[in-house]
N, C-alpha and C positions, 0 to 999 in steps of 0.2 A: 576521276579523269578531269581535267582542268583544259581549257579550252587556250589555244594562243592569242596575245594580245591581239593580232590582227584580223583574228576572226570574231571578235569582240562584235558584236552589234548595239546601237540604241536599242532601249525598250522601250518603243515609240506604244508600243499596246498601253503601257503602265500610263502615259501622259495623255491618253485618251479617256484613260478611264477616269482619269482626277476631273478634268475638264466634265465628263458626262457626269461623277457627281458635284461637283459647283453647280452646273444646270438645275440638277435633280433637288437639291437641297435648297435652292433659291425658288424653286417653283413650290417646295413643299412648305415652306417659308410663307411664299405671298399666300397661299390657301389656308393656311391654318394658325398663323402665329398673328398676335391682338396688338393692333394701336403701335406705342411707342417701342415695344417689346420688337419687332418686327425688325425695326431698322435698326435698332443693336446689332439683333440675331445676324441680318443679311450682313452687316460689318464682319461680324466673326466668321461666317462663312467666306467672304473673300479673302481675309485674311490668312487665312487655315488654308487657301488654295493656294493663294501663294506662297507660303511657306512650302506646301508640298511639292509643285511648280520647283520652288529652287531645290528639293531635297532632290529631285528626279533629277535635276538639269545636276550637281555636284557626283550623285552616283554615276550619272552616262558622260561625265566629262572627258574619259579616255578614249568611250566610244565614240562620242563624236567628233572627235579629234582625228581619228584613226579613219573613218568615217570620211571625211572633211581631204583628210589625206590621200587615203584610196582611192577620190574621185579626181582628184588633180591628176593623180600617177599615171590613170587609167587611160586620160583625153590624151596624154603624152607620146603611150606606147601606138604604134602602127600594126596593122596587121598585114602579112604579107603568106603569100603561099610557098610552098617549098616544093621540092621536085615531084616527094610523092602524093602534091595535091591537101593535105593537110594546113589547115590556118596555124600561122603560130604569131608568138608576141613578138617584138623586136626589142631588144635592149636597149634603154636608151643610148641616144649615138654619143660620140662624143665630140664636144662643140672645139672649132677651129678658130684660133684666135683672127680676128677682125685685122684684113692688112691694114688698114685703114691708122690704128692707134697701136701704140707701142707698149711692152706690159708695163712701165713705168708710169701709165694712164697719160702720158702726152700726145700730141697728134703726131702723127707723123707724117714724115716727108711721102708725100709723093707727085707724081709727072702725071696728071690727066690732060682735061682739054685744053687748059690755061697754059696752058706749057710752061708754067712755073711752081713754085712750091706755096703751099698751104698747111 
């Protein structure tokens, strides 16, 4: 069973866990590892985190895209109630063009306070 791309989530767990061991590896690091050797070592560990850092962020690039997407869609829609009391979504409406400009993107004429055109 294969899930839809919209129900897709981050594995924010996975880029926690990288992060807790970076910590863990650098602490085990400053305790145990000698002199010059140390600061190599601690090099190679951040390095390895970031490396893994972007393998995470390339794997969840859909997800959080979709993600990212989702939450724009979400603030758009309204909720209103219907007769029989149930919340539902609204579709987005659909937008009215501006008297104001013409679809040729020029202004257009109109008659306000000035009593002439603009």
């Amino acid at each position: 069973m294969t899930r839809e791309p919209s129900d897709k989530r981050p594995t924010w767990w996975l880029l926690y866990t990288i992060g807790v061991l970076l910590v863990g590896l650098l602490a085990l690091l400053e305790t145990y590892a000698a002199g010059g050797l140390r600061g190599v070592l601690q090099i190679v560990v951040v390095i390895a985190a970031f490396a893994l850092m972007s393998l995470w962020r390339r794997h969840n690039r859909v997800a959080l895209e979709l993600d990212e997407w989702n939450r724009r869609r979400g603030a758009r829609r309204r909720h209103h109630v219907v007769s029989h009391g149930a919340p539902t979504l609204d579709a987005p409406r659909e937008r009215r063009p501006d008297p104001a400009f013409d679809p040729r993107g020029r202004r257009a004429l109109h008659y306000g306070r000035g009593g002439g055109t603009t």
